[in-house]
Legacy VTK file of the C-alpha trace (Angstrom):
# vtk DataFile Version 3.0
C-alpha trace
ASCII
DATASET POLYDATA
POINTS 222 float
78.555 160.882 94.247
81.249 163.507 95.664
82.812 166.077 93.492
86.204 164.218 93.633
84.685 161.138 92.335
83.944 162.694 89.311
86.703 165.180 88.952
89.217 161.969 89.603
92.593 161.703 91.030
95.829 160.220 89.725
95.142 158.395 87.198
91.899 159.191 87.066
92.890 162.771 86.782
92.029 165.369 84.207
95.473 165.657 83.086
95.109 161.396 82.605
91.873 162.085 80.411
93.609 165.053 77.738
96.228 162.297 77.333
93.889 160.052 76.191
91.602 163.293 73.844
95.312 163.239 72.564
95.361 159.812 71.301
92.146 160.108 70.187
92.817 163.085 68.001
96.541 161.271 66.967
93.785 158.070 65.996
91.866 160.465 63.760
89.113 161.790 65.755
89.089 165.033 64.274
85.036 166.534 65.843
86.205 168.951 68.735
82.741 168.811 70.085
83.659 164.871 70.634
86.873 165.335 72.144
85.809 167.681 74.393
82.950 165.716 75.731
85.128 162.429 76.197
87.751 164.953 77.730
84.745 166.117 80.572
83.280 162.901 81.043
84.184 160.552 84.040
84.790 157.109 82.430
86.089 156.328 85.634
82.923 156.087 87.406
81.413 153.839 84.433
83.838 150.825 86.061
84.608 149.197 89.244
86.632 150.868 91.779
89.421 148.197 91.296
90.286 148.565 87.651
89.491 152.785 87.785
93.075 153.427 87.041
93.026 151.894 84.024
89.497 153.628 82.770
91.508 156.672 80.607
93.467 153.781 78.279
91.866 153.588 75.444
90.879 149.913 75.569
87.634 148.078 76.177
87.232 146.639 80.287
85.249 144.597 81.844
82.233 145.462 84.206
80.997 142.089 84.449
78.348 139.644 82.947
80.788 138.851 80.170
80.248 143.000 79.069
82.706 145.306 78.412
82.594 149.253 78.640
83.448 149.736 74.628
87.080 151.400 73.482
87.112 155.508 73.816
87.936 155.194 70.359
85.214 153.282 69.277
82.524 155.092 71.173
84.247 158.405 69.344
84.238 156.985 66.020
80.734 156.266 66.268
79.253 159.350 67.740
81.049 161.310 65.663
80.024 159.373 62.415
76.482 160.592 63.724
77.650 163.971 63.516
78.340 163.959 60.380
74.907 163.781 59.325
72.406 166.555 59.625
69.116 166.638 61.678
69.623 164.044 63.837
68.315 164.294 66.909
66.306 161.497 68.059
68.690 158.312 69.218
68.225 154.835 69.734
71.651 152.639 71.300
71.086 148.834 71.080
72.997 147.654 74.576
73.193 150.521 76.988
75.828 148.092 79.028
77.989 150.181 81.486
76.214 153.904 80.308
79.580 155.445 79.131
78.403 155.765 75.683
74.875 156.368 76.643
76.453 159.707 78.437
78.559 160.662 75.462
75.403 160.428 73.054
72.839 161.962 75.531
75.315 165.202 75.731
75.170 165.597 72.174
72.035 164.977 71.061
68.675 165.913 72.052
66.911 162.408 72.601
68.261 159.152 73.891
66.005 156.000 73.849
68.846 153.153 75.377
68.023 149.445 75.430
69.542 146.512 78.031
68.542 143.421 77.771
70.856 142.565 81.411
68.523 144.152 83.845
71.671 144.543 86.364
73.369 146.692 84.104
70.877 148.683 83.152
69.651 149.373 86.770
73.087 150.587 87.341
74.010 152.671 84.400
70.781 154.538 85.082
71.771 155.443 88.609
75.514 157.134 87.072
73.642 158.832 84.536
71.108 160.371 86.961
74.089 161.608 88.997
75.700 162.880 86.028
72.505 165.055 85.435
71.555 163.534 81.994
67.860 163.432 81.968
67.249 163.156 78.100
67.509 159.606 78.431
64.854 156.915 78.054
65.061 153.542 78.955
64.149 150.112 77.852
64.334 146.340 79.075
64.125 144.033 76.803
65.765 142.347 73.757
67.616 144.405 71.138
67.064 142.446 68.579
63.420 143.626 68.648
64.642 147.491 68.884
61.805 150.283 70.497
58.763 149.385 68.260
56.341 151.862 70.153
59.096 154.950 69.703
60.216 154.596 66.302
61.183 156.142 63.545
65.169 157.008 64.813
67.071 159.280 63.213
70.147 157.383 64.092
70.452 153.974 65.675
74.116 152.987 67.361
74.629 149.050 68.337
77.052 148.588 70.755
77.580 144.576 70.203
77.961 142.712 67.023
75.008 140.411 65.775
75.919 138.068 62.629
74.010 139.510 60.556
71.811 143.311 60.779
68.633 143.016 62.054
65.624 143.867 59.947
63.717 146.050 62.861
66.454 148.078 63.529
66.039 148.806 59.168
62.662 149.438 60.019
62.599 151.945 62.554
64.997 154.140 60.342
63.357 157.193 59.884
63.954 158.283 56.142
67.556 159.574 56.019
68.241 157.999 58.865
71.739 156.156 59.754
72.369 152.667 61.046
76.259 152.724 62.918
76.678 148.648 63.554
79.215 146.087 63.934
78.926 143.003 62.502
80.084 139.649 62.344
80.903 136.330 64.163
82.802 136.841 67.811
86.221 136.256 67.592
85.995 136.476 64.153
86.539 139.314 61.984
83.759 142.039 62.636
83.262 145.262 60.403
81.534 148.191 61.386
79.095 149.286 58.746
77.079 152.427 58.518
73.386 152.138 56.617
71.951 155.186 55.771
67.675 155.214 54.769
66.376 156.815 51.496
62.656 156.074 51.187
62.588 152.570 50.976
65.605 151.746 49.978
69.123 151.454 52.054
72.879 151.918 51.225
75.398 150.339 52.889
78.914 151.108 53.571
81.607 149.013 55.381
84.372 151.485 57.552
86.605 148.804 59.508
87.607 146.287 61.169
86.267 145.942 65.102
86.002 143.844 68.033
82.749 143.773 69.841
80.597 141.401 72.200
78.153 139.452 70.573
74.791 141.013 70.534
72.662 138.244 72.226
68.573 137.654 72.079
66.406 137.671 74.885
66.380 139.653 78.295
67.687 138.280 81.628
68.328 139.604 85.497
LINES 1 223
222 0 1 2 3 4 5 6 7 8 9 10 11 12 13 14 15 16 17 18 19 20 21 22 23 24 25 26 27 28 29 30 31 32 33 34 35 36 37 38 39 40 41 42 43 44 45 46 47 48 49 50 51 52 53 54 55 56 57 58 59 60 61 62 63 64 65 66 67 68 69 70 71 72 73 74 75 76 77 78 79 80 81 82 83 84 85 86 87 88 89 90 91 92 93 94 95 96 97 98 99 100 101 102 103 104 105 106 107 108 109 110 111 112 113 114 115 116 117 118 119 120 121 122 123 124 125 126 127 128 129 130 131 132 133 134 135 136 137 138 139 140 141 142 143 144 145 146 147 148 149 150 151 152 153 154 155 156 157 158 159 160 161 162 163 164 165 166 167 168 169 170 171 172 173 174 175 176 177 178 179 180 181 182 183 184 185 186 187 188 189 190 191 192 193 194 195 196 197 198 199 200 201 202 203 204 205 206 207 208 209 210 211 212 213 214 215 216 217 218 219 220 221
């Protein structure tokens, strides 16, 4: 990947992306460390060539296999909700999808474990984050629903597609004090993003909007 690939032109520029850190921050996005990242990370590159102009709006886009490449504001919202909680360092994302939010999360915190249950995807997001020079990510095959049994206990998990209802091994490989970011709900129904924080055996649960995401889907597949 050439340097002007990821510096962008146009409206891929830099000037494009603080226009968007702008919005962000007018949204409520208030962690600089956040901004900054989204402001020095190529969402461009995360999306075919075709639709590349349209990669610093903050809106979800396609990138095929009925997927999208989440909102900038959601994937702020949610890493910075992360933040806000200390000692977490150890990550685990539920649908790793294009890699944009993989990259945000793996250049804030020390250990990524990323699961795709579209091996296409997942085959390609790997090869943007290598060129990116983010090696502090894992990665995993397979079927979300089941999570990373063999690598738990998470000190955050983030789900980047909505199932009906939580799933009870993500709960379980919640390290105590651990936090849960997830949306949930029916698709195109109304979907709230809930965080679920761990204490011992028990869990509290808070509800913090209203969302649109994909629906998270069982299985694995090519």
């Amino acid at each position: 990947m050439t340097e002007i690939n990821l510096q962008g032109i146009g409206m891929t520029s830099q000037r494009t992306r603080q226009r968007l850190v702008d919005r962000l921050s007018a949204e409520g996005i208030s962690n600089q460390a956040v901004l900054n990242t989204i402001a020095s990370t190529p969402r461009h590159i995360f999306v075919d060539e075709a639709i590349s102009h349209r990669a610093y709006e903050d809106t979800a886009l396609p990138i095929g296999r009925g997927q999208t490449i989440s909102q900038p504001y959601v994937v702020a919202r949610m890493t910075e909700l992360l933040l806000k909680f200390p000692n977490i360092n150890r990550i685990l994302e539920i649908g790793t999808g294009s890699g944009y939010q993989t990259s945000i999360l793996a250049q804030m915190f020390n250990e990524v474990y990323s699961i795709e249950r579209i091996q296409a995807l997942q085959i390609k997001a790997k090869k943007i984050l290598r060129q990116l020079g983010l090696s502090n990510v894992r990665y995993h095959y397979g079927d979300g629903f089941a999570g990373w049994p063999t690598e738990q206990q998470f000190d955050g998990i983030i789900v980047t597609a909505a199932p009906p209802n939580i799933p009870e091994n993500l709960l379980a490989q919640l390290a105590d004090g651990g936090v849960l970011i997830i949306p949930v709900g029916q698709q195109h129904q109304d979907q709230t993003l809930q965080l679920i924080q761990r204490n011992g055996e028990d869990f509290d649960y808070h509800d913090l909007e209203k969302v649109r995401f994909v629906p998270l889907l069982a299985g694995s597949t090519e």
